[in-house]
C-alpha positions in Angstrom: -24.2 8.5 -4.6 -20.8 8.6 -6.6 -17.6 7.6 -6.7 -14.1 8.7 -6.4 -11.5 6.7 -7.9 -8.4 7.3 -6.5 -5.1 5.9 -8.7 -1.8 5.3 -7.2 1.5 6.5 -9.4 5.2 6.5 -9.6 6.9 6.1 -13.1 4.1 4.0 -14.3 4.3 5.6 -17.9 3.7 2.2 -19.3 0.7 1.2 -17.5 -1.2 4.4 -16.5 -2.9 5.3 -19.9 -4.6 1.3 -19.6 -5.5 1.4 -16.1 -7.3 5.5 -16.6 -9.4 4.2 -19.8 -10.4 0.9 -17.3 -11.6 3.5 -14.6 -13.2 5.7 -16.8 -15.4 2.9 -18.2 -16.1 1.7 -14.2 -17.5 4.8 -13.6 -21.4 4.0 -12.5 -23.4 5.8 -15.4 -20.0 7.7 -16.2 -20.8 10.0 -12.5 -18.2 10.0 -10.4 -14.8 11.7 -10.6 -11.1 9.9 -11.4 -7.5 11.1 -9.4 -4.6 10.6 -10.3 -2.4 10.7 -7.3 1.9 11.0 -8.5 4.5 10.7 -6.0 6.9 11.9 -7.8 7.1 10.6 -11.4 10.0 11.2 -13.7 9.2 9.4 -16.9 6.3 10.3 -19.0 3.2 9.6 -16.1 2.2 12.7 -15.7 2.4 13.8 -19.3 0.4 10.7 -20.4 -2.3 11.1 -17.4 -3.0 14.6 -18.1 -4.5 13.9 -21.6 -7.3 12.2 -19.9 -10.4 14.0 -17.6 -9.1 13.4 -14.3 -7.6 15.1 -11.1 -4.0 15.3 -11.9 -2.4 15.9 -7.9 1.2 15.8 -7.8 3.0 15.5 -4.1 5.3 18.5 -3.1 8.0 19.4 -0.9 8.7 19.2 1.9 6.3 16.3 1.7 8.1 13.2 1.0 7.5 9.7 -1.3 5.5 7.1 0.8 4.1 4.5 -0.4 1.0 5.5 2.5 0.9 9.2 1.0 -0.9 8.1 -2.4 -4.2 7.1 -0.8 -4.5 9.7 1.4 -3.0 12.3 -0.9 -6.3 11.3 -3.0 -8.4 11.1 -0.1 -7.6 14.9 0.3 -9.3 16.0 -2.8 -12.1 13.3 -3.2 -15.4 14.9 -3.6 -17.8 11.6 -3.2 -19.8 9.3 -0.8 -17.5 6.3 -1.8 -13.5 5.9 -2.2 -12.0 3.3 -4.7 -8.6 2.9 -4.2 -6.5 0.9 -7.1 -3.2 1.1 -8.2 -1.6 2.4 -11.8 -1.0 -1.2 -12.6 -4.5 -2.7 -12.3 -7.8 -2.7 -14.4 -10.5 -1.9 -12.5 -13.7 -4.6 -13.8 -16.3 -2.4 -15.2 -19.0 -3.9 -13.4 -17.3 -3.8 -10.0 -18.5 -1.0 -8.6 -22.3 -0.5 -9.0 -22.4 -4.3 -7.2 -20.1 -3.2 -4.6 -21.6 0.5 -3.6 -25.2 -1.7 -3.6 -23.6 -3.7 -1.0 -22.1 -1.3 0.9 -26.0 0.3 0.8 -27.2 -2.7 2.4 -24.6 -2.8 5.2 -24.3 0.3 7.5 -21.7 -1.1 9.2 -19.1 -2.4 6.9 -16.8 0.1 6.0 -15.3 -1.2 2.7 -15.6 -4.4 0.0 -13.5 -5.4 -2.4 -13.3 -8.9 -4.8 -10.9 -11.1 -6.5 -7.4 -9.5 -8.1 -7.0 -11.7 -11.4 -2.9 -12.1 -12.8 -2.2 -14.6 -14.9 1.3 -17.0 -14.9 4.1 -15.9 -13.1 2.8 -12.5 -11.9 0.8 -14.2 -9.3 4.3 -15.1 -7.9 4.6 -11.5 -7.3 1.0 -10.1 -6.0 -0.2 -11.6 -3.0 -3.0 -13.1 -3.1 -6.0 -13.2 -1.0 -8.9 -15.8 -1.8 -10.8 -15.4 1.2 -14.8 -14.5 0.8 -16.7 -12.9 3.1 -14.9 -11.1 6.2 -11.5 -9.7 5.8 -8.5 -8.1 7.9 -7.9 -5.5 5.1 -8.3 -4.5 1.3 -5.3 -5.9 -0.3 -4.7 -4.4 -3.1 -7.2 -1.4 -2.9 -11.1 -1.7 -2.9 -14.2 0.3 -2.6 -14.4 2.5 1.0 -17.4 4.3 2.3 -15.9 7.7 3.4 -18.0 8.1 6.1 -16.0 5.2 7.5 -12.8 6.8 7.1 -14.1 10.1 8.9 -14.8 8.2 11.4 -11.1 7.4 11.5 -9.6 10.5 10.7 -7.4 10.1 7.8 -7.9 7.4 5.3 -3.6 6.2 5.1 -0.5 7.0 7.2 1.3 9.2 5.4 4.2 8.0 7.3 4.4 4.4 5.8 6.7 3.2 3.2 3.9 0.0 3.0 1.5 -2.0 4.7 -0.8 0.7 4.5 -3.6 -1.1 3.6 -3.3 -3.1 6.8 -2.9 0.2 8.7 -6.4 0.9 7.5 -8.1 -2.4 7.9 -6.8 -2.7 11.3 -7.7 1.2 12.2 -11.3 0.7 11.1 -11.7 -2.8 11.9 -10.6 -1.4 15.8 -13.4 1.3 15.4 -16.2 -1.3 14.6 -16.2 -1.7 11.1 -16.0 -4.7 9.1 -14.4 -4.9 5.8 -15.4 -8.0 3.1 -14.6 -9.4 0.4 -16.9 -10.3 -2.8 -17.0 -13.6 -4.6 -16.4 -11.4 -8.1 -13.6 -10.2 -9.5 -12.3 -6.6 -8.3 -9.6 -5.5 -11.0 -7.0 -7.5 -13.0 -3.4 -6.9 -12.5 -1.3 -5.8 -15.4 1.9 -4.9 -14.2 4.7 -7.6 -15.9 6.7 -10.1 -14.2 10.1 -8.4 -13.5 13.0 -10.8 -12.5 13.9 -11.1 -8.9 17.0 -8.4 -9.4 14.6 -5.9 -10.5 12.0 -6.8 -8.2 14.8 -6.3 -5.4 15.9 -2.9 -6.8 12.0 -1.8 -6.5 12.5 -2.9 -2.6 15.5 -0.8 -1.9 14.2 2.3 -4.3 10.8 2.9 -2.6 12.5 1.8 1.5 9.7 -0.5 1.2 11.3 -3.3 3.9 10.8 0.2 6.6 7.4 -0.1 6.3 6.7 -3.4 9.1 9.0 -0.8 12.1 7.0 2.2 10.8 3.8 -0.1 11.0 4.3 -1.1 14.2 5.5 2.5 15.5 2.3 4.0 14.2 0.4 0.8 16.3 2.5 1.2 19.5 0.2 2.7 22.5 -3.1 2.4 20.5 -6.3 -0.3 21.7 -5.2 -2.3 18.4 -1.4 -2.9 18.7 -1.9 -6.4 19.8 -4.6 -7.0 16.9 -2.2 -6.1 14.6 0.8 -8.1 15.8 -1.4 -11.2 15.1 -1.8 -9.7 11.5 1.6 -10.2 11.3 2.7 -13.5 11.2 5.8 -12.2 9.0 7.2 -11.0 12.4 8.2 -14.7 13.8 10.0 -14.9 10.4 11.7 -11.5 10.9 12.8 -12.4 14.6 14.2 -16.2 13.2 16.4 -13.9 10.8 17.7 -11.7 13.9 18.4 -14.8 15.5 20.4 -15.9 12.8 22.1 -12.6 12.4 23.1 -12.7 15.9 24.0 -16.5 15.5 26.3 -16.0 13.2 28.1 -13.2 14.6 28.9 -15.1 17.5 29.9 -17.7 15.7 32.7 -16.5 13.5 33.6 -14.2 16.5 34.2 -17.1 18.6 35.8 -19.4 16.3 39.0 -19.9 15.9 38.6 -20.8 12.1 36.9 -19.0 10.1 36.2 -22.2 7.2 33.9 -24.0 9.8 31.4 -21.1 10.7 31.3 -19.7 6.9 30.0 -23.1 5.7 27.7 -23.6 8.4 26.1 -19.7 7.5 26.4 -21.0 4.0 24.5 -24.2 4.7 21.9 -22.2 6.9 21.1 -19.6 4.1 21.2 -22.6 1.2 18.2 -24.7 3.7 16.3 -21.5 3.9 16.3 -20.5 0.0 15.3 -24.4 -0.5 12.6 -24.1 2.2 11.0 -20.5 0.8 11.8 -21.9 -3.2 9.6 -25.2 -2.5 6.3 -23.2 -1.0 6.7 -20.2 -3.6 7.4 -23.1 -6.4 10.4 -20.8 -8.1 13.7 -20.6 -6.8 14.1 -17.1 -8.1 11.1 -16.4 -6.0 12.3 -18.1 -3.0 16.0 -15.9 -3.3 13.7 -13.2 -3.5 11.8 -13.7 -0.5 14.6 -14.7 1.8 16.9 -11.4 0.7 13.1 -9.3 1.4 13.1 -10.7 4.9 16.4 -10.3 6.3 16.0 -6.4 4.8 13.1 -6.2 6.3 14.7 -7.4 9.5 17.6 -5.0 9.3 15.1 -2.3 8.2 12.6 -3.0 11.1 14.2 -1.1 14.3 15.2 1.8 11.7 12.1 2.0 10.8 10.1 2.1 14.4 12.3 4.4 15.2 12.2 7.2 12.5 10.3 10.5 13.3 7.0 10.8 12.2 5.2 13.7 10.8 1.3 14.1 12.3 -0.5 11.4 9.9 -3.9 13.8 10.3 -1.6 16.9 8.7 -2.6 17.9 4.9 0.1 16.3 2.6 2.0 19.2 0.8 0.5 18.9 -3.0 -0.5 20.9 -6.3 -3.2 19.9 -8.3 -1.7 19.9 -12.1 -3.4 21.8 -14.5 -5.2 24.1 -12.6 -3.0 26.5 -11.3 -5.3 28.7 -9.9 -6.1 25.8 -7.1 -2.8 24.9 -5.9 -3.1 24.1 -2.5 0.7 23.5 -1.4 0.9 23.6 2.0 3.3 23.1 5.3 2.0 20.6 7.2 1.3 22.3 10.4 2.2 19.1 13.1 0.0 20.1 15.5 -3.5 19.9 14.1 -5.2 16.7 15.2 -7.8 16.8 12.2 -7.8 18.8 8.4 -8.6 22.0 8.3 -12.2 22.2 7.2 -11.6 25.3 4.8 -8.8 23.4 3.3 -10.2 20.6 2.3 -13.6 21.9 1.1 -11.2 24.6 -1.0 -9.3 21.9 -2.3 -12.4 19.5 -3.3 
């Protein structure tokens, strides 16, 4: 049995040529294939990526950047019994997968393992971080799926999602029996660096990422694990406390007389939740950060569960670089309820 190992892009020219060599040398006995999934690069990504012996697949209109689209834009052309899914700014530990796939061998029923994600000094500040061992809600940060798990679902990620996709999954397979787990052993290494707050902001806005909980929760709504899901979300009493103070403060300066007295209470109220987030994260930048995130991901939420969705079963509009005589580029047809069959074994 081999392994495909799907890697997530966008504009990751500085980090895709390390994380490629890492998965080339995590190949068990070099077998396995390597794609290279771009939503839409415009620095030197693509150029850089295509100097290496991978699947270069590139998404194409009308098909649209989400965050959700990389995995199962991969998942579209994967070839193998088992799915690693990683990002362009991780190192995937050489040793990972011939440990994991043995588990996976001796579990029927678990559907994907993962381990540790190592950073080092203030980039754990920005990766969240999972310690758990043993059985887990989802793969944070991408890990080792048997496909037959995710056929059993349908499609491996929404499509639809500007994040969160990973708990889509976990929930999705979790709901069809499943079990996901995590390793005692480290999975990957994250290399990205340790933007400051502003840039880490202007990521947020860029990719719509704050949409992602109302599309989340729209893609749950009228399926037997909505309510599993809500208490996966603990983020969502934090989301409702910033509509409540929204809609506080709206009253308040529309009901008093002078404006001074509400604007330093807001004031006051924002200042105490900054202190609040700055003393668990241990970095006031971070805590700034985290308190701007939420009340965009507040704002964003309703927008979000609202916006139309596209069939998350449809084929995602793509080309496969390189090999122009397998372009596969497609409309999405919005009714089907599965892939083609022809389609995808063409496109394998």
């Amino acid at each position: 049995m081999t392994v495909s190992i799907i890697i997530k892009t966008l504009d990751d020219e500085k980090r895709i040529a390390r994380t490629i060599d890492c998965a080339l040398k995590a190949l068990p006995d070099g077998q396995g294939e390597i794609i290279v999934t771009d939503l839409g690069s415009r620095d030197r990504t693509i150029e850089i990526a295509s100097a290496y012996p991978v699947r270069l697949v590139q998404i194409a209109r009308p098909a649209r950047f989400r965050s959700g689209a990389g995995a199962q834009l991969g998942y579209q052309y994967a070839r193998h019994d088992f799915i690693c899914l990683i990002d362009a700014d991780m190192e995937l530990d050489p040793t990972f997968l011939p440990e994991a796939i043995a588990f996976l061998e001796r579990h029927s029923r678990t559907g994907g393992v993962t381990g540790h994600i190592e950073t080092t000094g203030a980039s754990a500040n920005v990766f969240a971080i999972d310690h758990r061992i043993g059985a887990v809600d989802q793969l944070a940060g991408g890990g080792l799926y048997r496909r037959r798990a995710v056929e059993a679902i349908d499609y491996m990620a929404d499509r639809n999602l500007h994040g969160y996709e990973e708990l889509n999954l976990g929930i999705r397979l979790r709901s069809a029996g499943w079990k996901l787990h995590r390793l005692d052993r480290r999975f990957a290494g994250y290399h990205g660096r340790d933007p400051r707050s502003r840039d880490l902001l202007l990521q947020q806005v860029k990719t719509k990422e704050p949409f992602g909980i109302g599309e989340l929760l729209r893609a749950a709504t009228g399926k037997p694990y909505f309510y599993r899901l809500l208490r996966a979300l603990p983020e969502l009493g934090v989301l409702g406390l910033a509509w409540a103070f929204m809609l506080g403060s709206l009253l308040l300066l529309a009901t008093s007389p002078n404006i001074a007295i509400p604007a330093l209470i807001i004031t006051v109220g924002l200042g105490l939740a900054v202190a609040v987030t700055s003393f668990r994260t241990g970095r006031l930048k971070t805590g700034l950060y985290t308190v701007i995130v939420r009340f965009l991901q507040a704002i964003a939420l309703p927008v979000g569960y609202i916006t139309p969705r596209r069939n998350p079963r449809s084929w995602i509009e793509s080309r496969l670089l390189g090999e122009p005589d397998a372009e596969v580029s497609r409309d999405a047809d919005q009714t089907l309820d599965a892939y083609d069959p022809g389609m995808a074994k063409n496109a394998r």
